[in-house]
C-alpha positions in Angstrom: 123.9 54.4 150.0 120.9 53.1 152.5 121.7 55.9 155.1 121.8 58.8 151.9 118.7 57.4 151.0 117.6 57.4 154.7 118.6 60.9 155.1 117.1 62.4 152.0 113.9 60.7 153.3 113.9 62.4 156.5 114.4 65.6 154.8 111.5 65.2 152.2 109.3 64.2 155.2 110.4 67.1 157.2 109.3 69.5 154.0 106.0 67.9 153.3 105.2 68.6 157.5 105.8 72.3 157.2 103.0 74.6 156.2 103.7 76.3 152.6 102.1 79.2 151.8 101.4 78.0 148.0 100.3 80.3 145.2 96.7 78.7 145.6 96.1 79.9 148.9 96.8 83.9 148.4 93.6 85.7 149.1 93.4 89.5 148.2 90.7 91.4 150.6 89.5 94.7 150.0 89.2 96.4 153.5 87.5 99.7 154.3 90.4 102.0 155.3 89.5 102.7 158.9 89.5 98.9 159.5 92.9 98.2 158.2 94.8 98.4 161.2 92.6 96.7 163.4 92.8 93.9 160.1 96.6 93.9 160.0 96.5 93.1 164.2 94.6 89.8 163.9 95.7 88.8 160.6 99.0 87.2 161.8 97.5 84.4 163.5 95.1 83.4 160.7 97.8 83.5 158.1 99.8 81.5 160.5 97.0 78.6 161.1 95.9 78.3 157.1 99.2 78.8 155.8 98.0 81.4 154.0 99.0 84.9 152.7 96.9 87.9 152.6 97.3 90.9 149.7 94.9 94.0 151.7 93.6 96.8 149.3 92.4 99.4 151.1 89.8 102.8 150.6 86.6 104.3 151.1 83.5 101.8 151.1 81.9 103.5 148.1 85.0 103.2 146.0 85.9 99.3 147.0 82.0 98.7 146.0 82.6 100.4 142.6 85.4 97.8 142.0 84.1 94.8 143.4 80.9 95.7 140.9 83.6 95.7 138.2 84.7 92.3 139.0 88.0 93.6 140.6 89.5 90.1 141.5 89.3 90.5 145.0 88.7 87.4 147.3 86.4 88.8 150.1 85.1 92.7 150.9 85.2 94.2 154.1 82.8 97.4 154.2 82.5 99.7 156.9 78.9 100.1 156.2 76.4 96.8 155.8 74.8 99.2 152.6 77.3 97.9 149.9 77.4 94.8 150.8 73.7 94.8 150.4 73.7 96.3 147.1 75.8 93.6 145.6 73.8 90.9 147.4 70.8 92.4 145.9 72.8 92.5 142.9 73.8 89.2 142.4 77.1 89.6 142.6 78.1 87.8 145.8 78.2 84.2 147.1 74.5 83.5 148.7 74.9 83.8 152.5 77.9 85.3 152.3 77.0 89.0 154.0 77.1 89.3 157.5 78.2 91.8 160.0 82.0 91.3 161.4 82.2 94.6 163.1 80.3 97.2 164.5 82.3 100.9 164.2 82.4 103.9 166.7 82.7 107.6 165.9 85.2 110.0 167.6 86.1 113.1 167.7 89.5 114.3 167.8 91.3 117.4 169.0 94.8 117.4 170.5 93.2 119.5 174.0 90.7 116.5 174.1 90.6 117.2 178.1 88.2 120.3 176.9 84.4 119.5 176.8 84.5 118.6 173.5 81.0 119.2 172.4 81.3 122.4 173.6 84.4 123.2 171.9 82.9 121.8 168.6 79.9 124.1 169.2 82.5 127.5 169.0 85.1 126.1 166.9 86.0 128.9 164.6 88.4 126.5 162.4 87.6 123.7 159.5 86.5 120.3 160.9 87.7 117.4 159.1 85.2 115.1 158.1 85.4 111.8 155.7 83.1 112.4 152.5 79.4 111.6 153.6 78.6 110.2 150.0 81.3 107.1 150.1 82.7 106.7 153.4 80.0 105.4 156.5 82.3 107.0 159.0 81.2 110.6 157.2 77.6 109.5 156.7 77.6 108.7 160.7 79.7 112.2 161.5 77.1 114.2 159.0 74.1 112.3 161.6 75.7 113.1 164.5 76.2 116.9 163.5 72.1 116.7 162.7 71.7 115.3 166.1 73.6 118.2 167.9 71.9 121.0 165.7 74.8 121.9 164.1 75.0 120.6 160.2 73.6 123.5 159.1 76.1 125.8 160.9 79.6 123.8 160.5 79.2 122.6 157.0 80.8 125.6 155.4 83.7 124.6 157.8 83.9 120.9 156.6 87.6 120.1 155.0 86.2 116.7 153.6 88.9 113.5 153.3 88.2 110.4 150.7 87.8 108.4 153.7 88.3 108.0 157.5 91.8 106.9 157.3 92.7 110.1 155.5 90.6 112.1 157.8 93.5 110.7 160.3 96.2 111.4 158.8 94.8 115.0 157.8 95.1 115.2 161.6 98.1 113.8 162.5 100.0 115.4 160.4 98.5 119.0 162.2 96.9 119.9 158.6 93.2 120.3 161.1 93.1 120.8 164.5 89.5 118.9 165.1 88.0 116.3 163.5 85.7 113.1 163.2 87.7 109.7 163.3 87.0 105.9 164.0 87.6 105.3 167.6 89.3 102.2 166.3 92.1 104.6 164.9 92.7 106.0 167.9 93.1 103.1 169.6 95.6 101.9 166.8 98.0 105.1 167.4 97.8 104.9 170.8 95.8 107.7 171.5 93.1 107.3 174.4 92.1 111.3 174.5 89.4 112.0 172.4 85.3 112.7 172.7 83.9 108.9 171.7 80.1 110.4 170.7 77.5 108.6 172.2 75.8 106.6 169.6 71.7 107.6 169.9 73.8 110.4 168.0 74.4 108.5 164.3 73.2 104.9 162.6 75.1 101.8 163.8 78.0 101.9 161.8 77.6 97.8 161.0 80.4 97.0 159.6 79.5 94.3 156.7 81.6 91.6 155.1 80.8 89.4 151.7 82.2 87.5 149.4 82.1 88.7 145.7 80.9 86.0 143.0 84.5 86.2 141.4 86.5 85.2 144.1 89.1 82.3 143.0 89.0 81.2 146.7 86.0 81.1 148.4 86.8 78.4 150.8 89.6 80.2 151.7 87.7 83.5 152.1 85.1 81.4 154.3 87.3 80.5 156.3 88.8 84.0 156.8 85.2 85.6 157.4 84.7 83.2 160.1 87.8 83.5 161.9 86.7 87.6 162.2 83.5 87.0 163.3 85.1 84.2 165.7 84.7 85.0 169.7 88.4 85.1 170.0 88.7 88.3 167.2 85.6 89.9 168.4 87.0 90.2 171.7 90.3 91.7 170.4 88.1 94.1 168.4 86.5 95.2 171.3 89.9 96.4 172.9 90.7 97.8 169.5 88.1 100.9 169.7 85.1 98.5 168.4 81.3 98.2 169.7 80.0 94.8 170.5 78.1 93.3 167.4 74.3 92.8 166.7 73.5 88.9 167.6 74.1 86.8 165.0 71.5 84.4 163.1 71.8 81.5 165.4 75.9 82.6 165.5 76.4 80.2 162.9 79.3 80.1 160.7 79.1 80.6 157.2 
């Protein structure tokens, strides 16, 4: 009887020592779409270390704002742009100082015969130009600045096949429905690619990528903790391999 007893002991002790990823501790995130894949590379380790689970819902910027204005339930928002996560902040509708930057995106531009000059070849190409839309997705807004840059707005807009957002724009051109088009260098870098025109940035707005953490969030320790860990040294640098800029300083680089 004493050595059942012992061994159901050991057992229970054994259970209570493991990490459980308990119903309390599953944050949902709403993540720009061109940042998912970096997002699904780095998550691993924090859902390993918090015992946590993460639920991703992914789109344009402009639509994820729309939601997380509606008090869609989610736990933390990941923009690609800092100017929705400025609205809600001005708003009301976040945690106070919860916004700050946790990535900064570049632009690309794709075409299968990257080794062409590429600006040139956007200057005579005949065909439509995939583009994400300008009016909810920063990775359009930052390809519509760069085409004002080079002179060419005017000229290529009637050519402009527009996408909901810049991880449709990819897959428009994976698939081989567009031959040319503008894409998050972070993409490429997720598929593998490494031939493509990344457009100097004096060209477009820093694409700042901004994160907070909406006023109905049932975890917002949780999502602290999760905001920190992207903005951490060790994820910025991973980011940086991923097709990412190196971020603005920080306030003091404090956590939040």
């Amino acid at each position: 009887m004493v050595r059942r007893l012992s061994w159901l002991l050991s057992v229970l002790l054994v259970a209570f020592a493991l990490p459980v990823k308990a119903d309390n501790c599953n944050l949902r995130v709403a993540v720009a779409a061109s940042f998912r894949p970096a997002l699904e590379q780095v998550l691993p380790e924090f859902e390993r270390r918090s015992a946590c689970t993460i639920q991703l819902s992914s789109g344009s910027s402009g639509v994820l704002y729309q939601q997380v204005l509606h008090r869609a339930p989610f736990d933390l928002f990941l923009s690609a742009d800092r100017e929705r996560p400025e609205l809600l902040e001005k708003q009301g509708g976040v945690l106070a100082d919860s916004r700050h930057t946790y990535a900064l995106g570049l632009l690309a531009l794709w075409h299968p015969k990257s080794e062409w000059d590429m600006e040139q070849l956007l200057q005579q190409w005949p065909d439509k130009i995939v583009i994400a839309d300008p009016k909810v997705a920063p990775f359009g807004t930052a390809a519509r600045q760069a085409l004002e840059s080079l002179g060419l707005w005017e000229e290529k807009r009637i050519q402009l096949a527009r996408a909901h957002n810049a991880g449709q724009a990819y897959l428009m051109l994976d698939s081989g429905n567009a031959r040319m088009g503008f894409v998050a260098a972070s993409q490429m870098r997720a598929a593998g690619r490494d031939h493509f025109w990344l457009l100097p940035q004096y060209l477009y707005n820093p694409i700042e990528q901004q994160l907070v953490i909406p006023l109905q969030s049932r975890h917002p320790k949780e999502a602290k903790a999760l905001a920190n860990y992207l903005r951490s040294a060790e994820v910025q640098a991973q980011l940086r391999h991923l097709g990412y800029g190196v971020l603005p300083a920080q306030r003091g680089g404090r956590e939040i």
